[in-house]
PDB file of N, CA, C and O in Angstrom:
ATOM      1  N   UNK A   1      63.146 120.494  74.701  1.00  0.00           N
ATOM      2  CA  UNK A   1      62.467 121.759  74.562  1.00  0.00           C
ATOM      3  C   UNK A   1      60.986 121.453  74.386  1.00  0.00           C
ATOM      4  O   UNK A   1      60.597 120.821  73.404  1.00  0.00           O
ATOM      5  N   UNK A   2      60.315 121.810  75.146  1.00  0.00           N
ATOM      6  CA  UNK A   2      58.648 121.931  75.397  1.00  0.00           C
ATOM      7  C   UNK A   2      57.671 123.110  74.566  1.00  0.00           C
ATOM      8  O   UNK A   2      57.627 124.146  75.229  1.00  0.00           O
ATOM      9  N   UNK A   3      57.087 123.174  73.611  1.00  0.00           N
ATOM     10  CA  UNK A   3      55.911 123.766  73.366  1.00  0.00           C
ATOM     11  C   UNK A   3      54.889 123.504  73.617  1.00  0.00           C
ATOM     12  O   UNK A   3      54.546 122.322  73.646  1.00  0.00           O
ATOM     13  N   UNK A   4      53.967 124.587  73.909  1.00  0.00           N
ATOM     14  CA  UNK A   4      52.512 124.561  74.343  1.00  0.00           C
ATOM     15  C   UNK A   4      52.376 125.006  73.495  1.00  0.00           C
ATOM     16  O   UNK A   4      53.013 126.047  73.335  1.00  0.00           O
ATOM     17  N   UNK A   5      51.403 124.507  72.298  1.00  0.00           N
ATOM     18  CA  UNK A   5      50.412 125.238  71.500  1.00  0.00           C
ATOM     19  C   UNK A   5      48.911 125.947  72.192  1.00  0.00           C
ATOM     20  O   UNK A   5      47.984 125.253  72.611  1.00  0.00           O
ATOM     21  N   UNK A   6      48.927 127.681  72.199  1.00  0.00           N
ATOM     22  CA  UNK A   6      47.832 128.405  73.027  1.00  0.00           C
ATOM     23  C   UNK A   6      46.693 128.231  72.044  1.00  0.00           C
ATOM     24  O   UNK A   6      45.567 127.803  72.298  1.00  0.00           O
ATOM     25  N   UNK A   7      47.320 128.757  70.526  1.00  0.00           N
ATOM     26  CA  UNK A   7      46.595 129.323  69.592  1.00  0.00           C
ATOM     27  C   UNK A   7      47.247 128.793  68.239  1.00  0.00           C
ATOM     28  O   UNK A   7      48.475 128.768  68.164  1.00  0.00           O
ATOM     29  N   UNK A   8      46.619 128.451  67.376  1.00  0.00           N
ATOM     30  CA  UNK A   8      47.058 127.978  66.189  1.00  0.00           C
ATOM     31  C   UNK A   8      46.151 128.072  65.082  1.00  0.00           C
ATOM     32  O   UNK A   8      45.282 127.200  65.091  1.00  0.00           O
ATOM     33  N   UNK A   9      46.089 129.285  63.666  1.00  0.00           N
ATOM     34  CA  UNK A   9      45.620 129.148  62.485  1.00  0.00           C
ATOM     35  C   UNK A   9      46.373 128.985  61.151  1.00  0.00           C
ATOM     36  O   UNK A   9      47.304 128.195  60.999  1.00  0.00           O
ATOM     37  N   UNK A  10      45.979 129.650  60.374  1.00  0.00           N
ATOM     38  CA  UNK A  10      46.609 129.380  59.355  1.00  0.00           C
ATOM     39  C   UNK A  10      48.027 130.148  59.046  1.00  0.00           C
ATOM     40  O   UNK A  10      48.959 129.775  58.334  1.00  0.00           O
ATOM     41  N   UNK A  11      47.842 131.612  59.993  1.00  0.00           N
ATOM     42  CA  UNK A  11      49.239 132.524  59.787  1.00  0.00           C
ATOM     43  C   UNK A  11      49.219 133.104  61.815  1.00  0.00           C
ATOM     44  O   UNK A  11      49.836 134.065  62.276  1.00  0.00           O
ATOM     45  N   UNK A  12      48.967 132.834  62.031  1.00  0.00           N
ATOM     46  CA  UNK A  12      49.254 133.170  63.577  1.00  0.00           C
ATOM     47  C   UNK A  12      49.274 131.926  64.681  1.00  0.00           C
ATOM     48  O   UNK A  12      48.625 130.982  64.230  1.00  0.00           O
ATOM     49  N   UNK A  13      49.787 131.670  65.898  1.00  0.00           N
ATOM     50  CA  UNK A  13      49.561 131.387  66.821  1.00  0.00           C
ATOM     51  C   UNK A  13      50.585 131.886  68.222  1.00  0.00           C
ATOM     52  O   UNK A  13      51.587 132.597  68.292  1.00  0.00           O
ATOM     53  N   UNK A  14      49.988 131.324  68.985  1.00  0.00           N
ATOM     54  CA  UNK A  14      50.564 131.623  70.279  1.00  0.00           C
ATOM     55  C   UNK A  14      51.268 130.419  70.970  1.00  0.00           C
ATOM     56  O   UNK A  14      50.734 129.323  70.797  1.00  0.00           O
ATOM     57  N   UNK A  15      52.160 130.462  71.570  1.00  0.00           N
ATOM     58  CA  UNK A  15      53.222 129.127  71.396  1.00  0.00           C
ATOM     59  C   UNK A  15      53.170 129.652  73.139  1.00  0.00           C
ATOM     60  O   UNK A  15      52.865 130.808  73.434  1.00  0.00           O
ATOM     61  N   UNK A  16      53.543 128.525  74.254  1.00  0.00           N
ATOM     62  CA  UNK A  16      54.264 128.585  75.485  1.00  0.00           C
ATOM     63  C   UNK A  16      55.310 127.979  75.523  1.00  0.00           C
ATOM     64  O   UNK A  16      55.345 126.748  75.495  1.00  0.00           O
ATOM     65  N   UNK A  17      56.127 128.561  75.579  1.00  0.00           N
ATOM     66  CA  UNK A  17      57.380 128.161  75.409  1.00  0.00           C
ATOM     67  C   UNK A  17      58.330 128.014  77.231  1.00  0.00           C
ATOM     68  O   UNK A  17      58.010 128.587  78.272  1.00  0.00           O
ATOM     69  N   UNK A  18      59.426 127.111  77.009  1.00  0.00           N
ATOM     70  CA  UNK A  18      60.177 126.732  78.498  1.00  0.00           C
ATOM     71  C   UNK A  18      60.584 127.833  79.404  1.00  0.00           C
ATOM     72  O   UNK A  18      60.253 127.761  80.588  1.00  0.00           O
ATOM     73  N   UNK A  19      61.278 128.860  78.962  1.00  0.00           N
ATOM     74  CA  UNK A  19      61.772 129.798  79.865  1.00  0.00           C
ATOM     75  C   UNK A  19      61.790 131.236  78.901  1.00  0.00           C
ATOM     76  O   UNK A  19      61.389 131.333  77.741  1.00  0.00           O
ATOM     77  N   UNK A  20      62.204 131.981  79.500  1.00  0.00           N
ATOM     78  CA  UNK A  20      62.096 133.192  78.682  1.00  0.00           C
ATOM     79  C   UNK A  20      63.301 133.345  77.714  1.00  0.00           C
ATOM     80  O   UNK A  20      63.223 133.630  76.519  1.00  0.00           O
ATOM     81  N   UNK A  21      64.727 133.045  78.619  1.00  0.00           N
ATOM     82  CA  UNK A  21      66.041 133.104  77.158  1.00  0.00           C
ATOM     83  C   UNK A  21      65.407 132.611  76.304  1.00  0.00           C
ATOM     84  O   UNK A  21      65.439 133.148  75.196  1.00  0.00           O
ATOM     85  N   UNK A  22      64.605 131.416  76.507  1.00  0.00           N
ATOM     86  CA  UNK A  22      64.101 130.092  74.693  1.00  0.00           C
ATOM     87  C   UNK A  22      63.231 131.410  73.911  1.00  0.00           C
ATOM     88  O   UNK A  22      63.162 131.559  72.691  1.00  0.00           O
ATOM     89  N   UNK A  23      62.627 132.266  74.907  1.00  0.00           N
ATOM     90  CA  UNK A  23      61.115 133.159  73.946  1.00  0.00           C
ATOM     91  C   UNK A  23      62.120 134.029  73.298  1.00  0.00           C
ATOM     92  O   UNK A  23      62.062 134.417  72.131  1.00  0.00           O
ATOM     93  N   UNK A  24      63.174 134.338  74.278  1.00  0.00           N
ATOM     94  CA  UNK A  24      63.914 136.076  73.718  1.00  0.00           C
ATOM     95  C   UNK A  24      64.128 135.693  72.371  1.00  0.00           C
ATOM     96  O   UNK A  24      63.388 136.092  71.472  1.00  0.00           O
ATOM     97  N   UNK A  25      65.492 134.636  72.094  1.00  0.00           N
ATOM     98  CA  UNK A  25      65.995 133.562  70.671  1.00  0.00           C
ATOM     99  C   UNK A  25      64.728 133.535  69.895  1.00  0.00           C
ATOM    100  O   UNK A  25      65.006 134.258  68.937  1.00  0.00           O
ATOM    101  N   UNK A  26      64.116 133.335  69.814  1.00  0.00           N
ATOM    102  CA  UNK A  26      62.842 132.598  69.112  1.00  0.00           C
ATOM    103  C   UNK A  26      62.872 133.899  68.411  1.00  0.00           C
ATOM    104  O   UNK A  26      63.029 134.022  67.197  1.00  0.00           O
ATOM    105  N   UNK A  27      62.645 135.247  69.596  1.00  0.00           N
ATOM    106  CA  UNK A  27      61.897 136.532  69.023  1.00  0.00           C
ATOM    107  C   UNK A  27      62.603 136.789  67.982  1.00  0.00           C
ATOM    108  O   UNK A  27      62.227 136.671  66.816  1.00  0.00           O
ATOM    109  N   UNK A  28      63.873 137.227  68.441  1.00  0.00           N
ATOM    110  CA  UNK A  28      65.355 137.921  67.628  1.00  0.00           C
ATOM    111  C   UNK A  28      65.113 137.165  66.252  1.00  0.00           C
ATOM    112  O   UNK A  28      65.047 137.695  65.143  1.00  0.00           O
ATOM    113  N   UNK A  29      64.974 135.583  66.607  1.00  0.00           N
ATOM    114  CA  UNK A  29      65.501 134.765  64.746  1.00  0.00           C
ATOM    115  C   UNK A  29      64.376 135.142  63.929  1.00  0.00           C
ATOM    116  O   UNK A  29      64.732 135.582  62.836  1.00  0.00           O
ATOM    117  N   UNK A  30      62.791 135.101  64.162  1.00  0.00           N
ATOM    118  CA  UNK A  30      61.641 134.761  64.053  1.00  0.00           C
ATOM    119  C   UNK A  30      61.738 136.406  63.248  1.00  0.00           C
ATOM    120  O   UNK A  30      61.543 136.447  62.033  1.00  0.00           O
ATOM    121  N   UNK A  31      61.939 137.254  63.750  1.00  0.00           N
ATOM    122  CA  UNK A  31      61.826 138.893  63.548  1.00  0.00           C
ATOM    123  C   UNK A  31      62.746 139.034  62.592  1.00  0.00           C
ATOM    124  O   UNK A  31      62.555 139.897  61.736  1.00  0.00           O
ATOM    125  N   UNK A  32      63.924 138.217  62.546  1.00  0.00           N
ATOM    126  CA  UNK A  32      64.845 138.348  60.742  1.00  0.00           C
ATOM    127  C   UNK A  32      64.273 137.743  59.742  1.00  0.00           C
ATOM    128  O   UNK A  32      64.508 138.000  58.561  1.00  0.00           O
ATOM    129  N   UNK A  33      63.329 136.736  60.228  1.00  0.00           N
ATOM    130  CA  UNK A  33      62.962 135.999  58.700  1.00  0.00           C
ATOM    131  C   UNK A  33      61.603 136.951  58.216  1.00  0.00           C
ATOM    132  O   UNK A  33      60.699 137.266  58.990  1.00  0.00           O
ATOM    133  N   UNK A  34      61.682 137.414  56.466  1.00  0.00           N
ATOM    134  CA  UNK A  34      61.014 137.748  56.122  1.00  0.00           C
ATOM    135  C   UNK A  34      59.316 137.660  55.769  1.00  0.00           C
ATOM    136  O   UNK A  34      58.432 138.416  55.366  1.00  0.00           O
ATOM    137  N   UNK A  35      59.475 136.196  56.206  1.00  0.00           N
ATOM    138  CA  UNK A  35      58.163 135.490  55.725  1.00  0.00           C
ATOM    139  C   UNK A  35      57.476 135.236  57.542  1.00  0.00           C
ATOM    140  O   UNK A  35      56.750 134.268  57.770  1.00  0.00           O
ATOM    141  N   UNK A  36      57.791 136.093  58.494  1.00  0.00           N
ATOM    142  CA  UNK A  36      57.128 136.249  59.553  1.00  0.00           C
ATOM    143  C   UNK A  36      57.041 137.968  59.897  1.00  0.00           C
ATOM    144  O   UNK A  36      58.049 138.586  60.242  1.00  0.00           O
ATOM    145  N   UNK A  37      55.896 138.524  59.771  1.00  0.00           N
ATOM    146  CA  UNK A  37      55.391 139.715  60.288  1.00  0.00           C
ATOM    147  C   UNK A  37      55.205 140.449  61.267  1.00  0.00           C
ATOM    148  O   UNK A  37      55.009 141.662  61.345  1.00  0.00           O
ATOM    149  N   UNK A  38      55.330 139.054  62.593  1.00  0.00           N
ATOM    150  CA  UNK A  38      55.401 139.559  64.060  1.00  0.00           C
ATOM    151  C   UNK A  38      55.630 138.561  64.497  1.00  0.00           C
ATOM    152  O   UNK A  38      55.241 137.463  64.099  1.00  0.00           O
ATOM    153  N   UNK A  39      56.664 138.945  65.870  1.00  0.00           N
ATOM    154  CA  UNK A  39      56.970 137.963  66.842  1.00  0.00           C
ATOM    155  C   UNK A  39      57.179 138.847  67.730  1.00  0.00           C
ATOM    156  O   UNK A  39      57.548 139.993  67.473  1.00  0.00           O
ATOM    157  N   UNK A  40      56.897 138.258  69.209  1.00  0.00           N
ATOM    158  CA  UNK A  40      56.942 138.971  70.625  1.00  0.00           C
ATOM    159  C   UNK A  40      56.017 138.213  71.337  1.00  0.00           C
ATOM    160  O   UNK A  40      54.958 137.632  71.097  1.00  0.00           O
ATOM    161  N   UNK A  41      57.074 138.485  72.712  1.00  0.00           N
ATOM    162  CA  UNK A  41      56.622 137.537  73.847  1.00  0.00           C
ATOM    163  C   UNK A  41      55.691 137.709  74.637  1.00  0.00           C
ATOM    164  O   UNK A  41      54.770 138.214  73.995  1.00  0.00           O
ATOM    165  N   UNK A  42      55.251 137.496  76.259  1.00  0.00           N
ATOM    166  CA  UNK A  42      54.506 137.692  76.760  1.00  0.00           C
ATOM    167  C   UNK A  42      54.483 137.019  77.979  1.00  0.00           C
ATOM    168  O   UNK A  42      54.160 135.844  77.811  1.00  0.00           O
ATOM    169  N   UNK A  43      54.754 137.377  79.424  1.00  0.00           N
ATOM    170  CA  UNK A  43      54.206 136.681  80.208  1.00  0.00           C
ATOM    171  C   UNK A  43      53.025 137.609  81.651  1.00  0.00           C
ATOM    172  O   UNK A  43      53.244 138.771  81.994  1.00  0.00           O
ATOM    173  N   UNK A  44      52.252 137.030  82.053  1.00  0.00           N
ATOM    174  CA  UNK A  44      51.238 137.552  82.606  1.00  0.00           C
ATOM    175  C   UNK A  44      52.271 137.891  83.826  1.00  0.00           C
ATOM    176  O   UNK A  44      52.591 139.075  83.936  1.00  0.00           O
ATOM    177  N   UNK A  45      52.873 136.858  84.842  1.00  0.00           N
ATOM    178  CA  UNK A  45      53.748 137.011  85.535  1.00  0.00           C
ATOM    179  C   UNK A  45      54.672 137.014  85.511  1.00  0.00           C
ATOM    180  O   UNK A  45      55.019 137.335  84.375  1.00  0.00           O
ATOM    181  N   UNK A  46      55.747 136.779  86.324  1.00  0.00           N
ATOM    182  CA  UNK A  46      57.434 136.451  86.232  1.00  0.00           C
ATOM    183  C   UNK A  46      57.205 135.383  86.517  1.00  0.00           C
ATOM    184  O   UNK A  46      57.880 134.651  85.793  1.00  0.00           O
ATOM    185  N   UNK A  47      56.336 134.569  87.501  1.00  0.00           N
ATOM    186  CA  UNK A  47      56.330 132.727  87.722  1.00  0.00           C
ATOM    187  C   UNK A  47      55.487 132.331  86.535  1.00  0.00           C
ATOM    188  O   UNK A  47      54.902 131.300  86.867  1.00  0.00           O
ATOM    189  N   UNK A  48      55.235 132.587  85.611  1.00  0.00           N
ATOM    190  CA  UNK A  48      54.280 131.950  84.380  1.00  0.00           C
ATOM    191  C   UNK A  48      55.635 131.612  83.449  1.00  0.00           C
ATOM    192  O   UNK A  48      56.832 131.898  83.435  1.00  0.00           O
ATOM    193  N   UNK A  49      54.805 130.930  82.791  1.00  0.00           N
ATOM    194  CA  UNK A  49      55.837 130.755  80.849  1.00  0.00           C
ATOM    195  C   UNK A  49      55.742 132.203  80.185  1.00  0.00           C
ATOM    196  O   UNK A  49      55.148 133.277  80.283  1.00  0.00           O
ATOM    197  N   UNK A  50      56.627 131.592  79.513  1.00  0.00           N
ATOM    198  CA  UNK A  50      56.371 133.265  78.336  1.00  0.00           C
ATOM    199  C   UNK A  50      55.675 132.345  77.447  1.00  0.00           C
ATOM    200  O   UNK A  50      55.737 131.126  77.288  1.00  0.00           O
ATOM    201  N   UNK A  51      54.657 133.739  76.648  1.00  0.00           N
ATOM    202  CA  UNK A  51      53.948 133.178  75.391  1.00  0.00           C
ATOM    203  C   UNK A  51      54.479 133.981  74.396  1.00  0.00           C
ATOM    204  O   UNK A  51      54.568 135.197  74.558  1.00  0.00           O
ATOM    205  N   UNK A  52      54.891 133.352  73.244  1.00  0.00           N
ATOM    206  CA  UNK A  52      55.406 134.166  71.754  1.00  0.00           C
ATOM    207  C   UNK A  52      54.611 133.880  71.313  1.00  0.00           C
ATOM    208  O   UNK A  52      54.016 132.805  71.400  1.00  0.00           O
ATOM    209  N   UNK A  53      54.287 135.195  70.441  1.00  0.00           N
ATOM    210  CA  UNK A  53      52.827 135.253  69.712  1.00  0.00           C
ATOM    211  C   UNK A  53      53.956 135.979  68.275  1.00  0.00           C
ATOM    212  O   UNK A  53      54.886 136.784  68.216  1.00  0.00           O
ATOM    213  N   UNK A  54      53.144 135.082  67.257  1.00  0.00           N
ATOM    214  CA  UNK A  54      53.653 135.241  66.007  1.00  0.00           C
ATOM    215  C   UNK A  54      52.839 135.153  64.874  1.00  0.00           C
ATOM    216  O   UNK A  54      52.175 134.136  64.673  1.00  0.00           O
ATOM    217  N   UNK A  55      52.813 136.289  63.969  1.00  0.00           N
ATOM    218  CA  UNK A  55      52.407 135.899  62.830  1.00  0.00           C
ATOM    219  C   UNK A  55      53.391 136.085  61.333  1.00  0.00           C
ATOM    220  O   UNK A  55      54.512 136.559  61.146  1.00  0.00           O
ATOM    221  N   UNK A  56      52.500 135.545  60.536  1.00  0.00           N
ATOM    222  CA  UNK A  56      53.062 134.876  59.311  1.00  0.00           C
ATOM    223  C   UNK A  56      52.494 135.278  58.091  1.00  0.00           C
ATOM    224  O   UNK A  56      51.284 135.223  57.871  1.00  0.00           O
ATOM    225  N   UNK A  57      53.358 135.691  57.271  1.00  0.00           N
ATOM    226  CA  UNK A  57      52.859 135.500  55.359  1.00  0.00           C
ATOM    227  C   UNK A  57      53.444 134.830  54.667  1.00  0.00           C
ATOM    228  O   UNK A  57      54.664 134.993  54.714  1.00  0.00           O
ATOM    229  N   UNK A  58      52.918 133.781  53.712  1.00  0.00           N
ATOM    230  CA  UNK A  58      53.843 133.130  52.930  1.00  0.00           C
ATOM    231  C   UNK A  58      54.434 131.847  53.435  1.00  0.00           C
ATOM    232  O   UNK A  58      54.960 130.974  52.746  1.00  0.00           O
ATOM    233  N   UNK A  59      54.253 131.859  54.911  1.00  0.00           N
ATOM    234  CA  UNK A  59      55.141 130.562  55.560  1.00  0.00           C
ATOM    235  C   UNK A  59      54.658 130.041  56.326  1.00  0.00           C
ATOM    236  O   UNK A  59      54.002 130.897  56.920  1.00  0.00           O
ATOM    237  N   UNK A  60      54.477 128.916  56.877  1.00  0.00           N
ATOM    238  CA  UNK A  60      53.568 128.219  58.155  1.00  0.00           C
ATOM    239  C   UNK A  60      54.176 128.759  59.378  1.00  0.00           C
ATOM    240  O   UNK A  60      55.182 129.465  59.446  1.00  0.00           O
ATOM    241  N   UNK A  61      53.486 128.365  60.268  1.00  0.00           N
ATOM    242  CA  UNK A  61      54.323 128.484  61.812  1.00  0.00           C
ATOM    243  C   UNK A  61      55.506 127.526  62.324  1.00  0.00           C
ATOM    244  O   UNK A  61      56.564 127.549  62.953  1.00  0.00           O
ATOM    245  N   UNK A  62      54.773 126.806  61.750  1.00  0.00           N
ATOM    246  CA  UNK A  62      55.735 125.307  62.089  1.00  0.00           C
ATOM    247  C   UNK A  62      57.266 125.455  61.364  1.00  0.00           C
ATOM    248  O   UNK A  62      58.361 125.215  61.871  1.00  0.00           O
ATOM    249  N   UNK A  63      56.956 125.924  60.030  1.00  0.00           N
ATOM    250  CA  UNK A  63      58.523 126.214  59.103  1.00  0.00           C
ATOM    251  C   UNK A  63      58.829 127.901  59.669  1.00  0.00           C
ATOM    252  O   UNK A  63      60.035 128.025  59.451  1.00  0.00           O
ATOM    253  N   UNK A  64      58.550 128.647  60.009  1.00  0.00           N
ATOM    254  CA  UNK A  64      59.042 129.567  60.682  1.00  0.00           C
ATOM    255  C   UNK A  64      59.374 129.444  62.101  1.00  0.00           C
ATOM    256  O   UNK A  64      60.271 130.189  62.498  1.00  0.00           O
ATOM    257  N   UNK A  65      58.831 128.655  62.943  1.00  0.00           N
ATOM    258  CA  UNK A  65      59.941 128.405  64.320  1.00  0.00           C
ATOM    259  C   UNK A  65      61.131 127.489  64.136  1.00  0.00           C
ATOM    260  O   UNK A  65      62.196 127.568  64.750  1.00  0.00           O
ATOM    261  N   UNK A  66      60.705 126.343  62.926  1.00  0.00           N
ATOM    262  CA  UNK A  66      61.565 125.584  62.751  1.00  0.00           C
ATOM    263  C   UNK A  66      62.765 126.244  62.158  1.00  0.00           C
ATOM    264  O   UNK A  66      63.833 125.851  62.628  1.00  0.00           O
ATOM    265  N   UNK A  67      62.854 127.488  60.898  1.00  0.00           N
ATOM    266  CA  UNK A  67      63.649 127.930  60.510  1.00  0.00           C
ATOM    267  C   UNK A  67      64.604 129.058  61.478  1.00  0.00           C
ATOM    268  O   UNK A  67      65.662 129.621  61.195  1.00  0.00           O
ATOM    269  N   UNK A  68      63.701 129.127  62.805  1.00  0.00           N
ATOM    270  CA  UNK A  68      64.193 130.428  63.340  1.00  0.00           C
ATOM    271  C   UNK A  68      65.318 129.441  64.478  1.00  0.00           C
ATOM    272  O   UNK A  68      66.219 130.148  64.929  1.00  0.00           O
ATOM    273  N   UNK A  69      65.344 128.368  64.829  1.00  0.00           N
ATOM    274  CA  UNK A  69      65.679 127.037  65.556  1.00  0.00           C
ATOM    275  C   UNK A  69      66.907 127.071  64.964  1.00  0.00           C
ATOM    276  O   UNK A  69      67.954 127.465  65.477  1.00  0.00           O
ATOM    277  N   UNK A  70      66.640 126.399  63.240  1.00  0.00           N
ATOM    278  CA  UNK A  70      68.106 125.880  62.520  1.00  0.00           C
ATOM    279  C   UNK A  70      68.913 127.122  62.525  1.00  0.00           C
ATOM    280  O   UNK A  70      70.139 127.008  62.553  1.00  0.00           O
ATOM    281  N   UNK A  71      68.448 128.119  62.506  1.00  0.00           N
ATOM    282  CA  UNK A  71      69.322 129.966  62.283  1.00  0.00           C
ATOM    283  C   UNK A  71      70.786 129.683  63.553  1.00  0.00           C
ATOM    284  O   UNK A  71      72.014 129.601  63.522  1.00  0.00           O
ATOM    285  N   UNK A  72      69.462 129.606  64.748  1.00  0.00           N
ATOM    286  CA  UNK A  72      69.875 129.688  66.065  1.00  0.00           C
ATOM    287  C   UNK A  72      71.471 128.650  66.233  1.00  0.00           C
ATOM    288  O   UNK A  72      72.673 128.767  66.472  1.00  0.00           O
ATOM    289  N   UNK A  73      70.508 127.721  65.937  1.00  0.00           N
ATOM    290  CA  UNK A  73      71.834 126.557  66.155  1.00  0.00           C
ATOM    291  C   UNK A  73      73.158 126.536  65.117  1.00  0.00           C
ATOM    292  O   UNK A  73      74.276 126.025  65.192  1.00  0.00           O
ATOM    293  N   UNK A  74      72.536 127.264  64.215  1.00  0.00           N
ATOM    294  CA  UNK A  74      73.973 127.397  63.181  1.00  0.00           C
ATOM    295  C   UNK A  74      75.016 128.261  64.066  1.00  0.00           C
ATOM    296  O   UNK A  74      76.136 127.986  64.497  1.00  0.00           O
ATOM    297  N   UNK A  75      73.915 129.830  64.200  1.00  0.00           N
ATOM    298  CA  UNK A  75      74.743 130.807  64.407  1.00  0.00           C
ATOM    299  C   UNK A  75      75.617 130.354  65.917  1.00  0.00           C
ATOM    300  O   UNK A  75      76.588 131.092  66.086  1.00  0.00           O
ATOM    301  N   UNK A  76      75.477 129.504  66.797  1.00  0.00           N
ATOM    302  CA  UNK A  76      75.779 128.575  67.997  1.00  0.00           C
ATOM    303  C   UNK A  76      77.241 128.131  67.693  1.00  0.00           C
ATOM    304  O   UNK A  76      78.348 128.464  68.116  1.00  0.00           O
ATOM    305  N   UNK A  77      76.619 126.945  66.481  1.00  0.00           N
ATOM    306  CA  UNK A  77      77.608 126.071  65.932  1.00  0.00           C
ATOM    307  C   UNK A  77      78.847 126.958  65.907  1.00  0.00           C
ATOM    308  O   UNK A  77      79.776 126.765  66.691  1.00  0.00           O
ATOM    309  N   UNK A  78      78.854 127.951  64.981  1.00  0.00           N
ATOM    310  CA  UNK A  78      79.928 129.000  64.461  1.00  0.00           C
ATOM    311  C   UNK A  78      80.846 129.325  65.987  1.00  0.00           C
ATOM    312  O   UNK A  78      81.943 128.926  66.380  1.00  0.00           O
ATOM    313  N   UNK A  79      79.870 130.182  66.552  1.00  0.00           N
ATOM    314  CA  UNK A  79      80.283 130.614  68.147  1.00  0.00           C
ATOM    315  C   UNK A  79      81.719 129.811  68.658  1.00  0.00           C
ATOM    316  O   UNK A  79      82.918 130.038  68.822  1.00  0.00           O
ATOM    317  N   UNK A  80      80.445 128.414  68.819  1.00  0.00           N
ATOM    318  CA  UNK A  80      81.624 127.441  69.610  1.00  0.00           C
ATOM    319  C   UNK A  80      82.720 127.043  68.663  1.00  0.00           C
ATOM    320  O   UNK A  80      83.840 127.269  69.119  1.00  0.00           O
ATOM    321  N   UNK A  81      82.697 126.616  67.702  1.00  0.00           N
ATOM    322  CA  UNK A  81      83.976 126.657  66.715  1.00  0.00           C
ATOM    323  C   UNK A  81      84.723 128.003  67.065  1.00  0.00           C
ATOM    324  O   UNK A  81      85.647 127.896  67.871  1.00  0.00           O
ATOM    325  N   UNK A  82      84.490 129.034  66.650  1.00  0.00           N
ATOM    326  CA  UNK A  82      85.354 130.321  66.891  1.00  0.00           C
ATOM    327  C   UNK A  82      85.595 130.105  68.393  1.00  0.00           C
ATOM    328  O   UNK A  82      86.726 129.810  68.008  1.00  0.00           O
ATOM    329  N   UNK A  83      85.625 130.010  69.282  1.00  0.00           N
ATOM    330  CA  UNK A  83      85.625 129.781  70.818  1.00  0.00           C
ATOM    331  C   UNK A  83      86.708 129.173  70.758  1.00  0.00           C
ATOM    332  O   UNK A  83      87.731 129.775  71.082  1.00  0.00           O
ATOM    333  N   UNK A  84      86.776 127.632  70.270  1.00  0.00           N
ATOM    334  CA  UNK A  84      87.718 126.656  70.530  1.00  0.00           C
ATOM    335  C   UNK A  84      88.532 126.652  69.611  1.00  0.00           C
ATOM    336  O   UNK A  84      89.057 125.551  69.445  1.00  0.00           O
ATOM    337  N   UNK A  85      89.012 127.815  68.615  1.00  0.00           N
ATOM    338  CA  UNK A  85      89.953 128.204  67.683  1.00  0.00           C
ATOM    339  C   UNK A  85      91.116 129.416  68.509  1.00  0.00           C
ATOM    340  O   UNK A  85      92.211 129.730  68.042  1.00  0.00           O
ATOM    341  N   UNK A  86      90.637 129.843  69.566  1.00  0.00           N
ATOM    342  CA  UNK A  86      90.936 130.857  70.071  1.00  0.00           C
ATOM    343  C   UNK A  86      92.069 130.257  70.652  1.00  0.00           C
ATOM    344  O   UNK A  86      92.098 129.026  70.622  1.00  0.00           O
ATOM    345  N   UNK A  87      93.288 131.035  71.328  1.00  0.00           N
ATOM    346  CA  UNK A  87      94.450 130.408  71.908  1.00  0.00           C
ATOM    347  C   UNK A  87      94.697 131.477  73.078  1.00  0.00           C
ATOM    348  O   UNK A  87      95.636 131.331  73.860  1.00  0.00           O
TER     349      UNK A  87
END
């Protein structure tokens, strides 16, 4: 998984991220955690990257994509377990 850092301060930046499913995930987890204020994507075209633009209170960027990542992959983990429980 590839990030482009666009924009980066102390409570905002703008991330380019691989494809758009990676921006949609990002948005959805990023938008439950409390200690992020905004998330939403962006692309100029349909052949461009998407850019998620996010800001933050209370939490870095780095621990809010990272936390919105571990969410992702838990809620995954679960999925495929329930999947391969199924008969």
């Amino acid at each position: 998984m590839e990030f482009k850092v666009l924009k980066n301060s102390k409570d905002e930046a703008e991330v380019q991220v691989e494809n758009l499913t990676l921006a949609e995930i990002l948005r959805v987890y990023l938008n439950k955690d409390s200690g992020v204020t905004f998330a939403a994507w962006k692309r100029e075209h349909p052949t461009e990257k998407p850019i998620l633009s996010l800001k933050t209170k209370g939490k870095t960027i780095k621990k809010a994509i990272g936390d919105a990542v571990a969410a992702a992959v838990k809620d995954l983990d679960k999925a495929e377990k329930d999947f391969k429980a199924m008969k």
